[in-house]
C-alpha positions in Angstrom: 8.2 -205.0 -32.3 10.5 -202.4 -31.1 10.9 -202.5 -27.2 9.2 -199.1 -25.6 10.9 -196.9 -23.2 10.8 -197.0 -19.6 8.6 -195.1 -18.1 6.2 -194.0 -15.0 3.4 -192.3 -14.5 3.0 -188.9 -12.7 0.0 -186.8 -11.8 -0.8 -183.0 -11.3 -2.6 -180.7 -9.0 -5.4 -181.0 -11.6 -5.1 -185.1 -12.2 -3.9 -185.2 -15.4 -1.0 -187.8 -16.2 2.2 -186.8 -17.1 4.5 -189.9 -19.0 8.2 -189.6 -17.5 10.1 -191.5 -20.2 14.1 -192.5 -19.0 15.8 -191.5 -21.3 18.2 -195.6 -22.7 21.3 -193.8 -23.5 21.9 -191.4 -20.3 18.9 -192.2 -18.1 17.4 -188.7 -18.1 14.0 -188.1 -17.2 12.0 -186.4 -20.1 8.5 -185.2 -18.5 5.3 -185.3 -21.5 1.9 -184.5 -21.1 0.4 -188.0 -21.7 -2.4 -186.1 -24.1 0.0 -184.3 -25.6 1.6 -187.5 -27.0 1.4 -188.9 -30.3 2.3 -192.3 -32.5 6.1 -192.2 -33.2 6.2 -188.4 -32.8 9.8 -187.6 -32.3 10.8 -186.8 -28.4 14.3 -186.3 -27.8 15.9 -186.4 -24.7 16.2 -182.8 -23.6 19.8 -183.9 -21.9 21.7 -186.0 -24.4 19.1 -185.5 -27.7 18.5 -189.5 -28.0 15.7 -190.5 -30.1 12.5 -191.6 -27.3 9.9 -192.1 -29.1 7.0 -193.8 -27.9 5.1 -195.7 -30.7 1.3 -196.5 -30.5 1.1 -199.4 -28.0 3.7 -197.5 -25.7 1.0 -194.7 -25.3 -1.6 -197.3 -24.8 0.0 -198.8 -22.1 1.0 -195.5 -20.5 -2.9 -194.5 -21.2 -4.1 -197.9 -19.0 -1.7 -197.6 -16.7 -2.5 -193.8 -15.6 -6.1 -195.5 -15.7 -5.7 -198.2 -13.4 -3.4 -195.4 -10.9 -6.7 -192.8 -11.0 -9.3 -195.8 -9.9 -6.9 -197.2 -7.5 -6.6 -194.0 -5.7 -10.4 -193.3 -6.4 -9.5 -190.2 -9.2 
């Protein structure tokens, strides 16, 4: 298993979740719609170009986690 990036977990005006992935090699913040992400999809770091690619149980994890935020804040 290939460790996932770091990430957090942001939300809009409208409450949908945006993934902020750091990018390893420069630390950059890459903002992504979490629906717009997909399985090993290439996302590059829009500063330095690295590689960030979130596989499958990265997304999943980013999915529960923007699910736990919404009910904790009653979303």
């Amino acid at each position: 298993m290939k460790p996932q990036p770091s990430f957090d977990i942001d939300f809009d005006k409208r409450n949908n979740a945006t993934v902020v992935i750091a990018c390893a090699k420069c630390g950059h913040e890459n903002r992504h719609h979490l629906t717009s992400l997909s399985p090993d999809e290439d996302i590059l770091c829009s500063k330095c170009a690295t590689n960030i690619t979130m596989d499958l149980e990265g997304i999943n994890l980013a999915t529960r986690r923007a699910e736990e935020i919404r009910q904790a804040f009653g979303a």
